[in-house]
C-alpha positions as CSV (number, residue, x, y, z in Angstrom):
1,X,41.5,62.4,191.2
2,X,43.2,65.7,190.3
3,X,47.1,65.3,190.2
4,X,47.2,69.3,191.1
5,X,45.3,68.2,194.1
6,X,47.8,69.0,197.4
7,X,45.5,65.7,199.0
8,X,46.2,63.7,196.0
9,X,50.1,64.6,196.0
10,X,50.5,64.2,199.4
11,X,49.2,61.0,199.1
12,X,51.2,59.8,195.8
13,X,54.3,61.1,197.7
14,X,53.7,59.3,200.7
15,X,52.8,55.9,199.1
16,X,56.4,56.0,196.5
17,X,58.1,57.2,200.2
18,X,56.8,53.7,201.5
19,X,57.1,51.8,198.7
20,X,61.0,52.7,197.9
21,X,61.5,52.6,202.3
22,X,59.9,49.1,201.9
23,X,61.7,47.8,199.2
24,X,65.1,49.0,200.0
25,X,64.3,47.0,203.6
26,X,62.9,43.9,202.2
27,X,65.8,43.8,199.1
28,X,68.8,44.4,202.0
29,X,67.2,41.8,203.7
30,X,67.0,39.2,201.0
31,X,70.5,40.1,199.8
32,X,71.7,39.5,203.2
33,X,70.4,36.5,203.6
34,X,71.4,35.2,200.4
35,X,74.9,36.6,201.2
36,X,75.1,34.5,204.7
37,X,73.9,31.3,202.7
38,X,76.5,31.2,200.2
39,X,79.2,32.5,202.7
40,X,79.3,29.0,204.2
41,X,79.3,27.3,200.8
42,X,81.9,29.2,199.1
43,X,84.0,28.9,202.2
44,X,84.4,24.9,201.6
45,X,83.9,25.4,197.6
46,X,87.8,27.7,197.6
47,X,88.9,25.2,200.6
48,X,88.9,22.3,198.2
49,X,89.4,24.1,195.2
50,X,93.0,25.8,196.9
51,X,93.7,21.9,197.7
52,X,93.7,20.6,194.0
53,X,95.1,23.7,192.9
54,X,98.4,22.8,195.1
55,X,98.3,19.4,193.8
56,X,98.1,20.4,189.9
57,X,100.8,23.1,189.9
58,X,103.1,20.2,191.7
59,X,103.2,18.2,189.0
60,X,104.4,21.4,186.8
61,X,103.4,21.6,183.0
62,X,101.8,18.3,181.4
63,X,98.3,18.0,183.8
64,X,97.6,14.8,181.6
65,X,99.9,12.8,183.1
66,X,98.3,9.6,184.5
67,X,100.0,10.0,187.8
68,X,98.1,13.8,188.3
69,X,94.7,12.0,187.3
70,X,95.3,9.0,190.0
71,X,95.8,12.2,192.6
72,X,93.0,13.7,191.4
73,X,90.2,11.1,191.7
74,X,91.7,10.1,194.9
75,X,90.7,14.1,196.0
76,X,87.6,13.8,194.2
77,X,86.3,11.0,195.8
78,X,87.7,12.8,199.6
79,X,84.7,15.2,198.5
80,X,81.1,14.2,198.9
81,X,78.7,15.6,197.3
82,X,80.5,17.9,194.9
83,X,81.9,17.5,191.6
84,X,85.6,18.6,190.2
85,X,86.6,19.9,187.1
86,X,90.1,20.1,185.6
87,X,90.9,22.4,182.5
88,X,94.4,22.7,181.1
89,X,95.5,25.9,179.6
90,X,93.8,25.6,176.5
91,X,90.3,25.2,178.1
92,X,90.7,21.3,177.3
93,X,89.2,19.0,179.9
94,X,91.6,17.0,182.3
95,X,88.9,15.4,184.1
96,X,85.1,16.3,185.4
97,X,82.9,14.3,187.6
98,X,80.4,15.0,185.2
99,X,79.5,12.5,182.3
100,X,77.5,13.9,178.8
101,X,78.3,17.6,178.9
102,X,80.4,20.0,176.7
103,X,82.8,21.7,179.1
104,X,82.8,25.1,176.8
105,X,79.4,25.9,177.2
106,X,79.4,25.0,180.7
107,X,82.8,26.4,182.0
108,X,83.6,28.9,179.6
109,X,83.2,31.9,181.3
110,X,84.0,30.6,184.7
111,X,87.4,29.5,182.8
112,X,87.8,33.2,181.2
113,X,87.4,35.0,184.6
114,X,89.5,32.6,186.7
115,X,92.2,32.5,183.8
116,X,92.7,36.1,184.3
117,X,92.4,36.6,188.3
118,X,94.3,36.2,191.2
119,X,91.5,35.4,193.1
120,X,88.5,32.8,193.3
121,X,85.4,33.3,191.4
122,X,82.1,32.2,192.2
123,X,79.2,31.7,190.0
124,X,75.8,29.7,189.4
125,X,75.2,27.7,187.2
126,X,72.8,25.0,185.8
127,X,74.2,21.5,184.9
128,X,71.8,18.7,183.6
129,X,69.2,20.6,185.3
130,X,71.0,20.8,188.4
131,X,71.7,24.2,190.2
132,X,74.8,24.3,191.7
133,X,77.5,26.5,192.7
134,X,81.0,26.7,191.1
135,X,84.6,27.9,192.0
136,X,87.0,28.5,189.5
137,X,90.5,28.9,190.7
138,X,93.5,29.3,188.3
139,X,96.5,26.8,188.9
140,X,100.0,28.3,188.1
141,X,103.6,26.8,188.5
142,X,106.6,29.1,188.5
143,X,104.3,31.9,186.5
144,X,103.4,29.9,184.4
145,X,99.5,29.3,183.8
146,X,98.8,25.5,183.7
147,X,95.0,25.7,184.0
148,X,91.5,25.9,185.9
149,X,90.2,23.7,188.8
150,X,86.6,24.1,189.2
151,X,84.6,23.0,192.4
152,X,80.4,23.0,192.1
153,X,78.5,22.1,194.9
154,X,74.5,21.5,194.4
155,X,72.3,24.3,196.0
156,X,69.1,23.8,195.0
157,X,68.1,24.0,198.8
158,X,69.6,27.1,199.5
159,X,67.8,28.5,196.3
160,X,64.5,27.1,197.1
161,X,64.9,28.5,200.6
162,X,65.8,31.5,198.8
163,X,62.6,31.0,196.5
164,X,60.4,31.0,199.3
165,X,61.8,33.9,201.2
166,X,61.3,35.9,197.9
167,X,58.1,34.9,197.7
168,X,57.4,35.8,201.4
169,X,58.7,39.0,201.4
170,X,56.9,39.5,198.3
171,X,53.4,38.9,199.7
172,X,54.1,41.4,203.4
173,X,55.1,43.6,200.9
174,X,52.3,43.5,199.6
175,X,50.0,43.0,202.7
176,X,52.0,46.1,204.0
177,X,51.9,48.4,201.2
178,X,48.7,48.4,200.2
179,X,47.1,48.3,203.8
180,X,49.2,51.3,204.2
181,X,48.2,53.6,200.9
182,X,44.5,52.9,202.1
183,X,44.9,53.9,205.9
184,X,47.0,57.2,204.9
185,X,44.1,57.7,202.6
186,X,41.7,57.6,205.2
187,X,44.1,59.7,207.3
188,X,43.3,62.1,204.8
189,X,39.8,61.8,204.3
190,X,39.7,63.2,208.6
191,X,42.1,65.7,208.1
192,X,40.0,66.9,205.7
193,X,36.6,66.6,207.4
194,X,38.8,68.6,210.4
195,X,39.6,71.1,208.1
196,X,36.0,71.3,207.1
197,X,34.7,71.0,210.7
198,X,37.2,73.9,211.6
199,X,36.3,76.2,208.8
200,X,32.5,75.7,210.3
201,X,33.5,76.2,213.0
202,X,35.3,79.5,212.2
203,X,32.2,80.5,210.1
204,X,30.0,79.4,212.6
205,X,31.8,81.8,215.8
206,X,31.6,84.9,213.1
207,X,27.9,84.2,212.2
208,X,27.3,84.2,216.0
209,X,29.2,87.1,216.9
210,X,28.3,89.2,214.3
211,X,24.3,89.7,214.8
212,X,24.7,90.9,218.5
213,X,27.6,93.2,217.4
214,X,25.3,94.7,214.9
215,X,22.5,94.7,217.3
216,X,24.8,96.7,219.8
217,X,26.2,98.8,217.0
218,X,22.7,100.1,215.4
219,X,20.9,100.4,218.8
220,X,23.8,102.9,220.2
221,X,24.3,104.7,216.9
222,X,20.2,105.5,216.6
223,X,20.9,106.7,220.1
224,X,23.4,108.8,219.5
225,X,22.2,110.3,216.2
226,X,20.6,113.1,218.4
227,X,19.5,114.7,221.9
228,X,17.3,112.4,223.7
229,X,15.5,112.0,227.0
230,X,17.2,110.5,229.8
231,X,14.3,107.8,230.2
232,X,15.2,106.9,226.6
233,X,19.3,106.6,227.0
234,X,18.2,104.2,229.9
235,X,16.6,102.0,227.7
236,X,19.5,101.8,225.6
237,X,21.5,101.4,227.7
238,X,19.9,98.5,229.5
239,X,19.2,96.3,226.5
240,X,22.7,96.4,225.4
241,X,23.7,95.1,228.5
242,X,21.7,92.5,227.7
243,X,23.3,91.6,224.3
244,X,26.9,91.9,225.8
245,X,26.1,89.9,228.8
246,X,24.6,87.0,225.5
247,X,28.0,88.0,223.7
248,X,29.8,87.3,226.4
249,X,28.4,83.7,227.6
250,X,28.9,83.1,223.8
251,X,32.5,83.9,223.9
252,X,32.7,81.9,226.9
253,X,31.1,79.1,225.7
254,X,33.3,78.8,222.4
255,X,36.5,78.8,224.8
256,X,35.2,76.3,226.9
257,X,34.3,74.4,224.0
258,X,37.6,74.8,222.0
259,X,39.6,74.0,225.5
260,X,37.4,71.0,226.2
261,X,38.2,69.8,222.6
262,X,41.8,70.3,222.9
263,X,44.1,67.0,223.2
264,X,46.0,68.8,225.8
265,X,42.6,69.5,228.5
266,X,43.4,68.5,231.4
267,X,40.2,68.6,234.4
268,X,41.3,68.9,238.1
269,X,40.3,65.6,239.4
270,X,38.9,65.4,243.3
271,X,35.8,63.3,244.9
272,X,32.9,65.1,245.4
273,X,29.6,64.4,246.7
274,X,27.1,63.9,243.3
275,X,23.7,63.4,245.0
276,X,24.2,67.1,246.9
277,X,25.6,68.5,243.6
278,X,22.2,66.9,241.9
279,X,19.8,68.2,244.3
280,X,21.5,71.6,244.7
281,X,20.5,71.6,240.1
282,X,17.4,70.1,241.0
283,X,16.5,73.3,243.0
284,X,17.8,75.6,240.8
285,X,15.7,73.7,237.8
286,X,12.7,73.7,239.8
287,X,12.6,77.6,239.6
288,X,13.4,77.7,235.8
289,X,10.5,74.9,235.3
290,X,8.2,76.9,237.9
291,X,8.7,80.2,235.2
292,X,6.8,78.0,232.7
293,X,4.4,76.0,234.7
294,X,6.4,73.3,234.3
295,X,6.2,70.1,237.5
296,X,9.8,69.1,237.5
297,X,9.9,65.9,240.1
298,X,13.3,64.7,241.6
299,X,14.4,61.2,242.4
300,X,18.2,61.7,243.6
301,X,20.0,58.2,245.2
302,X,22.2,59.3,248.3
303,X,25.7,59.0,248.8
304,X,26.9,58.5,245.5
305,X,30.8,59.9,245.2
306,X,32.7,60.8,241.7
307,X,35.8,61.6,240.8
308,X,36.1,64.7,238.6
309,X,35.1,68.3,238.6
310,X,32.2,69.2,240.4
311,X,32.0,72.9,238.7
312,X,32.2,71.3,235.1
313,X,29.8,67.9,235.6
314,X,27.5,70.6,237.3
315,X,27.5,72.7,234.1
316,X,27.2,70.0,231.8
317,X,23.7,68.3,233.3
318,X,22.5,72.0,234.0
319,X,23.2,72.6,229.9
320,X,21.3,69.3,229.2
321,X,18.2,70.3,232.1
322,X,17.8,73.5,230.8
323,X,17.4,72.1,227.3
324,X,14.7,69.8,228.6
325,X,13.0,73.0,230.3
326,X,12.9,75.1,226.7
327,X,11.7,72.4,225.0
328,X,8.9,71.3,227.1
329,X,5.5,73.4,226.6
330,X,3.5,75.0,229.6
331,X,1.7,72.2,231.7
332,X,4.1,69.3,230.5
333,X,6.4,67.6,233.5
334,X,10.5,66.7,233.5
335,X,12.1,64.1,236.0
336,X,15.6,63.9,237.0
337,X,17.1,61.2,238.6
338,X,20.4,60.4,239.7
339,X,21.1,56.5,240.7
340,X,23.7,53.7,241.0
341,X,24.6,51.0,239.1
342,X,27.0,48.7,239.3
343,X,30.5,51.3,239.0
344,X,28.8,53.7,237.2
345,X,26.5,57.0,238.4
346,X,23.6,57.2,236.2
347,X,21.5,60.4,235.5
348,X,18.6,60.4,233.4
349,X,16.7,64.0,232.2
350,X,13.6,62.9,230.8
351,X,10.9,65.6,229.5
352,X,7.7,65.3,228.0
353,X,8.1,68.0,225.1
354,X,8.1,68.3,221.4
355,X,10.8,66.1,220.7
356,X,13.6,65.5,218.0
357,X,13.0,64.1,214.9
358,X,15.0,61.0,213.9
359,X,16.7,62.8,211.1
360,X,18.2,65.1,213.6
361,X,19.1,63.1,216.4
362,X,22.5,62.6,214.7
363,X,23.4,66.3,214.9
364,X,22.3,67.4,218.3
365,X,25.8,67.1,219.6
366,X,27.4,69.2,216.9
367,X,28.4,72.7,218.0
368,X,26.3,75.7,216.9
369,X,23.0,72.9,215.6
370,X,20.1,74.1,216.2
371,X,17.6,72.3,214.7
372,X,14.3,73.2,212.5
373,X,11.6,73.6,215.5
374,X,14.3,75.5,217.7
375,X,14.1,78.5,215.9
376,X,12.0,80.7,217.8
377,X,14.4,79.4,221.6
378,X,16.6,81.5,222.8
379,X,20.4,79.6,222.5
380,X,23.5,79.8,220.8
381,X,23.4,75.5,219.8
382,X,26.1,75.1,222.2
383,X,25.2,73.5,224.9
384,X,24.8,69.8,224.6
385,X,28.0,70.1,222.6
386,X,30.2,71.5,225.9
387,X,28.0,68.8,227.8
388,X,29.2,66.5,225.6
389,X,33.3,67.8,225.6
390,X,32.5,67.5,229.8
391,X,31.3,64.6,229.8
392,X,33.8,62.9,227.7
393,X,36.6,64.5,229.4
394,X,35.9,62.6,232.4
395,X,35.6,59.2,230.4
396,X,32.1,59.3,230.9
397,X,29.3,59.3,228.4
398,X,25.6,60.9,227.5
399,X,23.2,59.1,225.1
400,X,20.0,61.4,224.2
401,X,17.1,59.1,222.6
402,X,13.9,61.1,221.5
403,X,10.2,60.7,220.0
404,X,8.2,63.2,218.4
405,X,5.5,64.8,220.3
406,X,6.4,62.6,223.4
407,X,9.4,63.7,224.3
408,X,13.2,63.3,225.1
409,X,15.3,61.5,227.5
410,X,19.0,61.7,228.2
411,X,21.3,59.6,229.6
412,X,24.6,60.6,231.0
413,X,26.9,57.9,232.8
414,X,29.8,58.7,234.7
């Protein structure tokens, strides 16, 4: 993919925005966690540790005295399940609860770091392949440093707890992220085809405004080009009232197409009577079939009430009818019929024409198609697609299924 690509940018930026958003959320989220787990531990880890602290610096100087050592393992053994460590002030080892271990290596830094603050320090360390968790806490006398107390307590729980969290967080992190980079990807991949459809769409509109324009515009200016008889002007003047009363229905068609296709269309919603709306079109159809020698037959249920608009649900089977009628050959028939089932109104226009190939079917339903046997028929390839924004607007649908030189039948259900 090209990195100068605005798609491809977009979509790097996005997925880093995410990733970074994600793992800032799921790292404060560990860290917290880890922080309220330990919280608890450290709290009884400094309560004991404070408590032999108090009893060391009582004894003042010597902490090798056998008297401090009897204290001691009395404490110790007050304190299940943790271990004690006693370091004079030159690091030497007063006592441990631990057996086979070198206290430098183990409490060094621990001794460094409490040695030279006020305050508790906390730290994890491995002992014979134990995890636990140590205080060190200095023990002075008078200002004077006597040594290090050091209380561990085992968390391997807590850090296997810890271990799976990790591990959780690591796979919805993954689950999230990725899922995410391909959806925004697809995002992109409609935006696109919009852009696409729109730029049609645009190309499409000029296309179709621009031959009756120039029609108009070479027919008055050979008029115009000199004196001629009256008859003549009349002419003239007639046909290009026919191409502006085409440009107009044009115009109006790509309005009511755009507004049908906007998210903000909003139909006027009342019940109306759809059996006397379908046999008020079947009239009007039978004169348009009449002009061709066409027998248009009419089987129209009674009764059967809608909600919608009956202006726009009128236009939209009208669009679909007169479709059937341009496309049917002289001496052919067309039925209409309107019926119920179940919830749902059903009408079907069936004709007996030339028919749509399969490879077509697909695009009949795009604005401005018009496909390769509809050359010669009058139309601007709009109307099935505003019969289609109609339908749809009132959460209905139309299904048009067609054979080659038998003819086509649609299906609309509201």
């Amino acid at each position: 993919m090209n990195s100068k690509n605005i798609r491809f940018r977009i979509l790097l930026w996005y997925s880093l925005t995410i990733f970074f958003a994600a793992a800032i959320i799921f790292s404060g989220f560990y860290l917290v966690t880890r922080q309220i787990l330990f919280a608890q531990v450290d709290k009884e880890l400094n309560l004991h540790a404070v408590k032999l602290a108090e009893i060391a610096s009582r004894q003042g100087i010597n902490l090798h005295e056998a008297m401090l050592k009897q204290q001691l393992y009395n404490e110790f053994s007050d304190i299940p399940g943790m271990a004690v460590v006693l370091l004079d002030s030159n690091a030497s080892l007063v006592r441990s609860s631990f057996t086979a271990i070198n206290p430098y290596d183990a409490y060094n830094w621990l001794y460094r770091q409490a040695r030279n603050n006020n305050q508790a320090v906390f730290l994890n360390q491995n002992i014979n392949n134990v995890q636990l968790r140590f205080v060190g806490l200095s023990i002075n006398s008078d200002d004077n440093f006597l040594g290090v107390v050091l209380v561990a307590h085992p968390v391997e729980a807590i850090q296997k707890s810890l271990n799976v969290l990790l591990k959780t967080l690591g796979i919805i992190f993954g689950f999230l992220i990725i899922p995410l980079g391909f959806y925004f990807n697809r995002l992109l991949d409609q935006l696109q085809q919009a852009f696409k459809r729109e730029r049609q769409f645009i190309g499409d509109v000029a296309h179709e405004l621009k031959t009756p324009v120039a029609i108009l515009t070479s027919g008055l200016e050979l008029v115009l080009s000199k004196k001629r008889p009256i008859a003549e002007y009349h002419r003239v003047l007639k046909e290009s009232l026919i191409d502006v009363n085409r440009l107009s229905q044009t115009i109006k068609n790509i309005l009511d197409l755009a507004w049908l296709e906007s998210e903000n269309a909003r139909l006027p919603q009342s019940r109306f009577n759809l059996s006397d709306a379908l046999n008020e079109l079947a009239e009007i159809a039978q004169k348009l079939a009449a002009k061709k020698n066409i027998r248009l037959t009419a089987e129209i249920a009674p009764g059967i009430i809608i909600a919608g608009s009956s202006d726009k649900i009128f236009r939209a089977i009208l669009n679909v009818t007169d479709n059937a009628v341009k496309f049917t050959p002289s001496g052919k028939s067309i039925s209409l019929s309107l019926k119920k089932l179940r919830d749902q109104a059903v009408i079907t226009i069936k004709d007996t024409g030339i028919g749509i190939p399969q490879t077509e079917l697909p695009h009949i339903f795009t604005r401005f198609y018009r496909g390769a046997k509809t050359a010669k028929t009058l139309g601007s390839g709009l109307g099935l697609a505003i019969a289609k924004g109609i339908i749809k607007a009132h959460q209905g649908e139309i299904n048009i299924t067609s054979q080659v030189g038998k003819g086509t039948c649609a299906t609309i259900k509201l």
